[in-house]
C-alpha positions in Angstrom: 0.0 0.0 0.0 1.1 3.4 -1.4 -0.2 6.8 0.5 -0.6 9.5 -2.0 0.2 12.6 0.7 2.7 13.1 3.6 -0.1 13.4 6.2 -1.4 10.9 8.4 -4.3 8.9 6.7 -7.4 9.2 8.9 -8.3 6.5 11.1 -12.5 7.8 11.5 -14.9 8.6 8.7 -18.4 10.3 9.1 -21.5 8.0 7.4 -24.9 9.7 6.8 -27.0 7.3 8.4 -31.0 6.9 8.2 -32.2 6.4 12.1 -35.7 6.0 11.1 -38.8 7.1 9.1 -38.0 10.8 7.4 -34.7 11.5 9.9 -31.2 10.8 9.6 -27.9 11.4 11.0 -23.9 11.8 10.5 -22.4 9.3 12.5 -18.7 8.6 13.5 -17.2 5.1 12.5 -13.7 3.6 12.6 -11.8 3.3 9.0 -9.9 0.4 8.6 -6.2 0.2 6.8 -6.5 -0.8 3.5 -5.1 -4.0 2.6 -3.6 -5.6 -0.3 -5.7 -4.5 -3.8 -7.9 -2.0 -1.5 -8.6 1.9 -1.8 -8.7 4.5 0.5 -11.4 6.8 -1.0 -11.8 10.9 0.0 -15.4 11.6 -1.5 -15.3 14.5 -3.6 -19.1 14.5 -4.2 -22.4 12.1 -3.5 -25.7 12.4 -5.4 -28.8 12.0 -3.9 -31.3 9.9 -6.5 -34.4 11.2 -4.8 -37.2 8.3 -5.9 -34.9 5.1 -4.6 -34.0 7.8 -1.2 -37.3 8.8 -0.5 -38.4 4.9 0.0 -35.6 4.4 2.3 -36.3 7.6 4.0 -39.5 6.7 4.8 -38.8 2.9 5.7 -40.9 2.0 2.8 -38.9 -0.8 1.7 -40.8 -3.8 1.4 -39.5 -6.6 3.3 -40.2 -9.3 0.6 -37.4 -8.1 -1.4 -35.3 -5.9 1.6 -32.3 -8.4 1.0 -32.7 -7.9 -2.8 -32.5 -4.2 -2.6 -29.1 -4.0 -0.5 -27.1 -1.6 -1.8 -23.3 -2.5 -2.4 -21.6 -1.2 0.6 -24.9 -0.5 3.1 -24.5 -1.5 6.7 -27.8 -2.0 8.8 -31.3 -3.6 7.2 -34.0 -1.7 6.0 -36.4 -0.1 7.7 -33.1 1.2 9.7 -31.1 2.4 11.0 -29.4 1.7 7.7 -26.4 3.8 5.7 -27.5 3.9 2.1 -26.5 5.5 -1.4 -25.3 4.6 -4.2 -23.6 7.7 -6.1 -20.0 8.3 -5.0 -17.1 10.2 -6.5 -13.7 10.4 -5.0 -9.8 10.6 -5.3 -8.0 7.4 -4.6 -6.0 8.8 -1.3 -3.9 5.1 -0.6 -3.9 1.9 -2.0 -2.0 0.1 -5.0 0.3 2.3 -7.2 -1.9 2.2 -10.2 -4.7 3.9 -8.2 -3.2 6.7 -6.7 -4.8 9.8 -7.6 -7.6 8.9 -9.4 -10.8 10.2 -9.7 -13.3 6.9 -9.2 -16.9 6.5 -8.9 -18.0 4.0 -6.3 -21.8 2.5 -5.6 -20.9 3.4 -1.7 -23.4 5.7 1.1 -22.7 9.0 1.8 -19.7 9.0 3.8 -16.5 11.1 3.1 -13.9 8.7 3.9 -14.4 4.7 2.6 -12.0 1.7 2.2 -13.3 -0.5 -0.4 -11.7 -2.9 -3.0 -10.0 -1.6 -6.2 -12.2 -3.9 -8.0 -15.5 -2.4 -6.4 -14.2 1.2 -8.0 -14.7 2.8 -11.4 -11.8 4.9 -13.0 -13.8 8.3 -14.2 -12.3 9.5 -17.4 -10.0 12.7 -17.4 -13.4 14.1 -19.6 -15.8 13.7 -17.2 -15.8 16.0 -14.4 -15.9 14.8 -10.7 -19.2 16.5 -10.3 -21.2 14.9 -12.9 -19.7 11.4 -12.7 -22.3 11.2 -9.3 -24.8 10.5 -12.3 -22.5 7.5 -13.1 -25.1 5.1 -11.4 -28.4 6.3 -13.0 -27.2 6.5 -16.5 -26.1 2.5 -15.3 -29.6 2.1 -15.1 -30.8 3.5 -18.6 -27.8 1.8 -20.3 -28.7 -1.7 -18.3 -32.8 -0.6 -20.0 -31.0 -0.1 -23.3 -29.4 -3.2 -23.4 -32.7 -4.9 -22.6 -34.6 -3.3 -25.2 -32.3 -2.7 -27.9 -33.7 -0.2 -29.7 -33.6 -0.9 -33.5 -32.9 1.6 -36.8 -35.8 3.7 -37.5 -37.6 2.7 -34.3 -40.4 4.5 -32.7 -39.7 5.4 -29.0 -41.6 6.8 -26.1 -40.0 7.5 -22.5 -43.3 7.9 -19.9 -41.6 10.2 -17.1 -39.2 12.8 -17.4 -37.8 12.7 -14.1 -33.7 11.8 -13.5 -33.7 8.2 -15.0 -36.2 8.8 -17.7 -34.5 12.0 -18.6 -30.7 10.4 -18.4 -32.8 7.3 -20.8 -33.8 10.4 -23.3 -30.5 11.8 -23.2 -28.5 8.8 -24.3 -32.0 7.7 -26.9 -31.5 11.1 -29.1 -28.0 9.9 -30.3 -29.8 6.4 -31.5 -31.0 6.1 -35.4 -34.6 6.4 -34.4 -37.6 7.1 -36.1 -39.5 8.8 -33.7 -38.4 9.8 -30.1 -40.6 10.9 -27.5 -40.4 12.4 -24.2 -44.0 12.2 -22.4 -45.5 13.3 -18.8 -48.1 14.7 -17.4 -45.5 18.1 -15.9 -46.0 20.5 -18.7 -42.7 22.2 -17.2 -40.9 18.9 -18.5 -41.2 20.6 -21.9 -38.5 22.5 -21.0 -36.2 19.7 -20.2 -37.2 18.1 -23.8 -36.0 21.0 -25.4 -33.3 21.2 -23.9 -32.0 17.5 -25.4 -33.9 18.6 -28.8 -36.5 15.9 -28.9 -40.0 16.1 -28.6 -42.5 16.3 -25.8 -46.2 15.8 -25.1 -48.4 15.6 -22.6 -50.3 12.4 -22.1 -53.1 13.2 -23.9 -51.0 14.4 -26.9 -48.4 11.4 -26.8 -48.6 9.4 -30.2 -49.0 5.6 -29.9 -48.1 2.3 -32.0 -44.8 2.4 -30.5 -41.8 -0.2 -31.0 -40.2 0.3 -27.4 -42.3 2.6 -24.6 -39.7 3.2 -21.1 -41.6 3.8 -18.7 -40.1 6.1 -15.4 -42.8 7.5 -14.1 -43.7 5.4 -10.9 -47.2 6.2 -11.0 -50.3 3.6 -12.2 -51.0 6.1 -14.6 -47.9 6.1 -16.2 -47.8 3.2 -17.2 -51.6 2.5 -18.1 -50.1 5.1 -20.5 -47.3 3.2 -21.4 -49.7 0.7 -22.3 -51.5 2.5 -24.7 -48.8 4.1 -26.3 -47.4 0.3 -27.1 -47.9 -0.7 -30.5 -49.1 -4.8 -31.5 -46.9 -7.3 -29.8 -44.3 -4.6 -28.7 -42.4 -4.2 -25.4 -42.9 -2.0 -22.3 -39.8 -1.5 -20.3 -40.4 -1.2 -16.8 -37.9 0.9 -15.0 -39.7 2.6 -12.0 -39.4 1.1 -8.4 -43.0 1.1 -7.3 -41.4 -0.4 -3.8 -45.1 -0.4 -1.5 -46.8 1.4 -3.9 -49.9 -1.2 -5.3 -50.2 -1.0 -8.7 -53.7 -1.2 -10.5 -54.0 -1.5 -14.4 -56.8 -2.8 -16.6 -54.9 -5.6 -17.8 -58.3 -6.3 -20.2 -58.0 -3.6 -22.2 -54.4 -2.7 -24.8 -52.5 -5.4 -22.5 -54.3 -8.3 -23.4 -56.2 -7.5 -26.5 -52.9 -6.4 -28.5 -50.2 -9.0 -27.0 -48.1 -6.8 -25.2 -45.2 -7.7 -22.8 -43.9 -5.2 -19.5 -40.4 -6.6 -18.9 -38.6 -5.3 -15.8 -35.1 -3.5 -15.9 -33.3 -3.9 -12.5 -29.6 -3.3 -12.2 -28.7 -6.0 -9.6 -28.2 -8.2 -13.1 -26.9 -7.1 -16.3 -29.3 -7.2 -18.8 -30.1 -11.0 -20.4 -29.1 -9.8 -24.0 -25.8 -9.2 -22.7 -25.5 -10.8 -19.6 -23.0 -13.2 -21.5 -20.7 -10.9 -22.5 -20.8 -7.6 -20.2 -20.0 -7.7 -16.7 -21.1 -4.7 -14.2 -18.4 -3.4 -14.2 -18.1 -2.9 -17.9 -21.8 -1.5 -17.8 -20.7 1.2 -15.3 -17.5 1.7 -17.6 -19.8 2.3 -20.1 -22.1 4.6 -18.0 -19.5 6.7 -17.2 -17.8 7.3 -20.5 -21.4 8.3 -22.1 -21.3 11.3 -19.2 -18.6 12.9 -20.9 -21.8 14.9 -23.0 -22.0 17.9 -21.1 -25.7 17.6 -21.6 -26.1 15.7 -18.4 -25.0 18.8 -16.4 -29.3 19.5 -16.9 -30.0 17.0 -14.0 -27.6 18.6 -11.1 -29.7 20.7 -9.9 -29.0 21.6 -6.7 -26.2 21.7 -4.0 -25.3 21.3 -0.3 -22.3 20.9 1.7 -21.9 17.2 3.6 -22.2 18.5 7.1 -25.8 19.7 6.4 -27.0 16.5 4.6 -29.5 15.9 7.3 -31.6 18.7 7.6 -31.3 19.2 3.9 -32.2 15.5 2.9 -35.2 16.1 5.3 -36.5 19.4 3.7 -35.6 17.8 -0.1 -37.5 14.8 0.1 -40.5 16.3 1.0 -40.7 18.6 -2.0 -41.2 17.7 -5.5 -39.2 18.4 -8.3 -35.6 18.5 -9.2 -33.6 15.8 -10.4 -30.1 14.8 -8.8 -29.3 16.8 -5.5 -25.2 17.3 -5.2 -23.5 16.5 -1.7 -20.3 18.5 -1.6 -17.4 18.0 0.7 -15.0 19.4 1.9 -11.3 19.4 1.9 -9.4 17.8 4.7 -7.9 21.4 5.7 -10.8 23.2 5.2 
């Protein structure tokens, strides 16, 4: 093991930690040395995906699937207290040679100190700046949804929810070959993110139908009722919203059954089966990463606070609608 600086590495890291429904807290914790092929990680930045956050805030998780839905590097179970997150951003402080230095996106909590394995880490290219690489594990998701679907030359798309993953989806859909590309939901101010990436937008009730692939994001019932009739004959309806407790009622005797359709969940806890064969995870979040070096995806940091403050902030975000990824900052070791 290598130590990039002449100061002492730290021996104590501070974890944002969810105590129970809607409150959370920093908490102390020991750091261990890093052994042979680990990383000592200084976070540069977290990001806050609000809809997966929200659930855990709230202790909404349900406990059918509570092991499934383990993030990476969480200690405690759901409903909590549990440490949870999944968009890190860092410089490799100590560790193996190779690593020293490096910028590196990790699935790890919000916590500004972390020893994990070099394996577990995700170099972030000199083009992509440490800010936006937080977005590294949503646009995971929409390239994991891509690789499911796999849209085709001429195809006609529509993505049903224009919040962060169904906007990061859009993004990376307007550089595809398609024939028709749609960005729908029921927020009228979403037309302003559409133009924004140059494709089009409508409101449900304007949204054209007989498509090839719909993506639905909106984690609503209505959404994807939509989604539903917006599907063309014998076509596909990605699922990628987390309804976690949320029941789900849709009139499976209408568009679903009459015209042949399928709903096919997207999770990331597997690659996606056209490519589980040949990708690996961590190739997917190597991919996910490189495609964020299209400044575009600056449109979904949209808003900022400083890691000591992540509690009361967190509280306050989660209870309002709107935005897309919040930005943790933190802080220099002298400052």
């Amino acid at each position: 093991m290598t130590i990039s600086e002449e100061r002492t590495a730290p021996n104590e890291a501070t974890a944002y930690w969810v105590t129970r429904s809607g409150h959370g807290e920093l908490r102390p914790e020991a750091l261990p040395t890093p052994q042979q092929d680990e990383a000592l990680v200084r976070t540069l930045y977290s990001g806050v995906s609000r809809g997966t956050e929200r659930v855990v805030h709230e202790g909404r998780v349900p406990p059918r699937v509570a092991e499934r839905m383990h993030a990476p590097h969480q200690e405690g179970d759901f409903p909590g207290p549990v440490k949870y997150g999944y968009l890190n951003v860092g410089v490799v402080e100590a560790g193996p040679q190779e690593w020293l230095g490096k910028t590196v996106f990790s699935l790890h909590p919000h916590q500004d100190y972390y020893v994990v394995p070099t394996s577990q880490l995700t170099a972030v290219p000199t083009e992509v700046p440490a800010r936006r690489a937080v977005l590294t594990g949503i646009v995971e998701v929409a390239v994991n949804a891509l690789w499911e679907a796999g849209p085709r030359l001429g195809d006609r798309v529509a993505v049903v929810g224009g919040g962060l993953v169904g906007g990061a989806l859009a993004t990376l859909l307007r550089k595809y070959p398609l024939g028709r590309l749609q960005l729908v939901d029921a927020d009228p101010a979403k037309q302003e993110l559409a133009q924004t990436l140059g494709i089009d937008f409508a409101e449900p009730h304007e949204a054209k139908n007989d498509c090839d692939i719909v993506f639905h994001c909106s984690a609503t019932d209505a959404g994807l009722k939509l989604s539903l009739q917006l599907a063309g004959d014998d076509s596909d309806v990605i699922e990628l919203s987390w309804f976690a407790d949320k029941e789900v009622t849709l009139p499976l005797g209408e568009d679903f059954h009459a015209r042949r359709l399928t709903i096919r969940s997207s999770q990331v806890g597997e690659v996606a089966m056209p490519r589980r064969h040949r990708r690996t995870t961590a190739q997917r979040l190597e991919t996910a990463v490189a495609a964020l070096e299209d400044p575009l995806f600056d449109t979904f940091l949209t808003s900022e606070c400083v890691f000591r403050n992540l509690p009361g902030t967190l509280a306050d975000l989660l209870e309002k609608p709107g935005g897309f990824c919040h930005v943790v900052a933190y802080p220099k070791p002298e400052e």
